[in-house]
N, C-alpha and C positions, 0 to 999 in steps of 0.2 A: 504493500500500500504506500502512494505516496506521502512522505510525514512532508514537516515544514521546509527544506530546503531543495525538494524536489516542485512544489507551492511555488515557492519563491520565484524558480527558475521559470516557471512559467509565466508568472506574473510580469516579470522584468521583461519578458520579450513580446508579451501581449502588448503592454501598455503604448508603446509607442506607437506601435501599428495599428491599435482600434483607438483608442483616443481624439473624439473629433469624430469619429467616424459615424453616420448613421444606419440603421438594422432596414436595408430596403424590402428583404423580404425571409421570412424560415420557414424552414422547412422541419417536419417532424417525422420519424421512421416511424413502419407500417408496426414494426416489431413493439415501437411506446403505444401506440394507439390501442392494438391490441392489448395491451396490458392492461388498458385504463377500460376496455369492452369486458375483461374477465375480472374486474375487479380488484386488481392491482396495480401498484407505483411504479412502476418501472420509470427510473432516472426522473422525470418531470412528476414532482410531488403535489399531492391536494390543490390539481389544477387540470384542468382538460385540456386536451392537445390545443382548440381551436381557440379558447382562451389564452393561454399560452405564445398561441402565434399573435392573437389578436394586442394584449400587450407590449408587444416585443418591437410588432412591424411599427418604423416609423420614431422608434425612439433613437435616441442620441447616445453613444458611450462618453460619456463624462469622466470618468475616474474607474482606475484597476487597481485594488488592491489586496492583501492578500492577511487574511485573519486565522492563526493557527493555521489547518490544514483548510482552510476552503477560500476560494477566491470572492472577490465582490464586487462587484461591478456597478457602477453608479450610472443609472440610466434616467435623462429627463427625456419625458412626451409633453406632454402638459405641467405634469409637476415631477418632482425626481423620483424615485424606487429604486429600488437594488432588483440583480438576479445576486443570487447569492448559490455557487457553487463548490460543491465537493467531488473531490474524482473518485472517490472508491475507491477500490481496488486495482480498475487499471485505465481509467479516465486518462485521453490525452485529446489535447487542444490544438490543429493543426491552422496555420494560416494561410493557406493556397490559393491560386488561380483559378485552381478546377477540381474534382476531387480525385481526381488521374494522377496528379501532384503528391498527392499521399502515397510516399512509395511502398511503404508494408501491406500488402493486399488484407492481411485479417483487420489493419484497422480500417483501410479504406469497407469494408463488408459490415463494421461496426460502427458508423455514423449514424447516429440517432437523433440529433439536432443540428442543425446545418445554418450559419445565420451568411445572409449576403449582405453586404458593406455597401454602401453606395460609390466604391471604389470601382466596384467587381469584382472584388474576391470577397474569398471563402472564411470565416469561423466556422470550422468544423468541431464538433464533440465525438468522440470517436469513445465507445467503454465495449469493452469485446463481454466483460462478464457482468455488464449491466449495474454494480452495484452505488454506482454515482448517483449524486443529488443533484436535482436543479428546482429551486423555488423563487417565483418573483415574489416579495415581500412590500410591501408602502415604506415598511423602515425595521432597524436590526429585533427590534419586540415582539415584532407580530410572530416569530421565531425563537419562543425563553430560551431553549437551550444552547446559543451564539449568545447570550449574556451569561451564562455561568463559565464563560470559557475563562482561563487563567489570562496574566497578562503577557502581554508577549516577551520571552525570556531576554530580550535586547533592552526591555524596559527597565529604569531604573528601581520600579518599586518591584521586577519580577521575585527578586530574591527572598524580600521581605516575606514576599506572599507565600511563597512555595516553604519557607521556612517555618512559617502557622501554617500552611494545612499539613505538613508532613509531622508536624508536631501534636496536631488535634486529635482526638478522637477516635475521630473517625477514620483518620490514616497511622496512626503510627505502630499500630499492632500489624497492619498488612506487608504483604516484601515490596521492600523497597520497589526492587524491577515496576512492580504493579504501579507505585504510585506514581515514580515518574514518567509513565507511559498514560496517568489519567492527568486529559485537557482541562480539567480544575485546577489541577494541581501546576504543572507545568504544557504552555502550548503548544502543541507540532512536535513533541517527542514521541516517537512510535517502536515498535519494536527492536528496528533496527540501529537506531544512535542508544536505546537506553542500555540494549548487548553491547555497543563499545563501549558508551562511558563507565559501565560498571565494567569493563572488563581495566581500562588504563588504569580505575580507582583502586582494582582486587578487592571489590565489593562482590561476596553471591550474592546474583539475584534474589534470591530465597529469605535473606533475612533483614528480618521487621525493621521499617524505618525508625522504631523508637531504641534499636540497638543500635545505633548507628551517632557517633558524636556530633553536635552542632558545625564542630569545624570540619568535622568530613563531609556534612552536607552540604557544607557552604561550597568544600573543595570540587565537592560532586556535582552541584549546579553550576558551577564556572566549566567543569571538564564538559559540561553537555553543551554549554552555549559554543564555549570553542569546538566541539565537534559539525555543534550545528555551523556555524558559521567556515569551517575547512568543507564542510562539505558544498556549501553554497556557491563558494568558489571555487569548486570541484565540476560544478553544473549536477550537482546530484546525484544519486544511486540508481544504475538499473541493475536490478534483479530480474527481472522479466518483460514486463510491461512499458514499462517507464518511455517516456519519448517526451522532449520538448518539442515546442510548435514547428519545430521544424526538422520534427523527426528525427532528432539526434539522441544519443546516449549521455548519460552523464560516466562520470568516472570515481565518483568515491568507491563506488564496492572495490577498487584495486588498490584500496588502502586500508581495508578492514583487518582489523587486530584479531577478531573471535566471531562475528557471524557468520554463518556458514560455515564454520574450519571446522573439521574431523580431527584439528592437532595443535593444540595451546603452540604460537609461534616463539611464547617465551622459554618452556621449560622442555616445548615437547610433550608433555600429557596427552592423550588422549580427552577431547572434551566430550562431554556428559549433555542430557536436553532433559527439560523437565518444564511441564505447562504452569507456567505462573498468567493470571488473567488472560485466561482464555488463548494465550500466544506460547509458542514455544521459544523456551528461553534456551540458548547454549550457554556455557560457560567452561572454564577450567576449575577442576577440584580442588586442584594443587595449587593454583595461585590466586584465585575467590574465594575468600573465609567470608 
């Protein structure tokens, strides 16, 4: 899935290219339509295809930017709204000519919403396994769960924040891994950076934030912003899916320390997996207490 600085990456190369621009016409796949005929969401949320297009056609992009993992796009018709988007699991954003221009044929086959610019080109949404979001909203409320999101971890008050909830209640008996992978707690950290940063810290994922000293937390939230932020400038992680707008790869996975590895690169261990929040976490034995 992508987390925050595969987000990022896309944001950064949207924004110049749709900004100013207007939505002359979209198009929605037969595959959403059908979803919303049988009674389910498929990508375009608590909103009917034709609605949807009827919104959209004729608005202005105003502003791209990007909140934890979902994007936001600032749209006035009449008056401003957001589309507000998440990619899922394997969401990518193309900006083409045509859709011929997409050169991976399974994403070019998995465009489900298609917006035309009054350029002539293409915003393509392309999600091969469907589990992305798209909601137009009047503003961020009419959507509670984008206001319990954490602050974004570049913020200055993020440390503050993440340093009460990992200490509250509510989170400090849980494993760590868990908490820094939940967006209350810290934004856009997902599976994949919170396996590195607890692998650089030799923290296990497994044990409880409230076993864990202030000053390791502190050292721990700084080791995840610097991941996130090496990874940003990396253009991000593909593991599979993954594509910027212009169908490119990112490159951090050729700098990972322990995800994915069958062999701790420090000691040589043999690393171990075990499901913390619903994800599988790797780590080394030998060098994660």
């Amino acid at each position: 899935m992508p987390e925050l600085p595969e987000v990022e990456g896309v944001v950064r190369m949207i924004r110049p290219l749709a900004i100013g621009k207007k939505i002359r016409d979209v198009h929605v796949s037969e595959t959403v339509r059908l979803s919303k005929t049988n009674g389910k969401e498929a990508i375009i949320k608590k909103m009917e295809a034709d609605r949807f297009i009827e919104s959209l056609t004729g608005a202005q992009i105003i502003r791209v930017e990007r909140r934890s993992k979902y994007i936001y796009f600032t749209m006035k018709k009449d008056d401003e709204f957001l589309l507000v988007n998440h990619l899922g699991m394997s969401g990518a954003w193309f900006y083409v000519d045509r859709l011929m221009s997409i050169q991976e044929e399974k994403f070019r086959r998995h465009v489900h919403v298609l917006l035309t610019l009054n350029d002539g080109n293409l915003l393509a949404f392309s999600d091969i396994r469907r589990f992305g979001e798209m909601r137009v909203l009047q503003e961020e409320a009419d959507y509670p769960p984008l206001l319990l999101m954490a602050p974004e971890p570049f913020d200055n008050k993020a440390l503050e924040h993440f340093l009460a909830m990992a200490e509250s209640p509510k989170y400090k008996a849980k494993p760590i891994k868990e908490v820094i992978m939940d967006g209350q707690v810290i934004s856009g950290c997902g599976n994949i950076y919170a396996t590195e940063a607890l692998y650089q810290m030799k923290i296990h994922p497994n044990r409880s934030a409230g076993r864990i000293s202030r000053k390791r937390k502190i050292e721990l939230f700084e080791t995840i912003v610097s991941i996130l932020l090496e990874s940003i400038d990396a253009g991000g992680s593909t593991i599979s899916d993954y594509r910027n707008i212009n169908g490119e790869s990112g490159s951090m996975q050729n700098r990972f320390g322990m995800y994915g590895k069958k062999q701790c690169i420090g000691c040589g261990s043999a690393t171990k997996t075990l499901k913390i929040g619903g994800r599988t976490s790797v780590y080394c034995p030998k060098c994660q207490k």
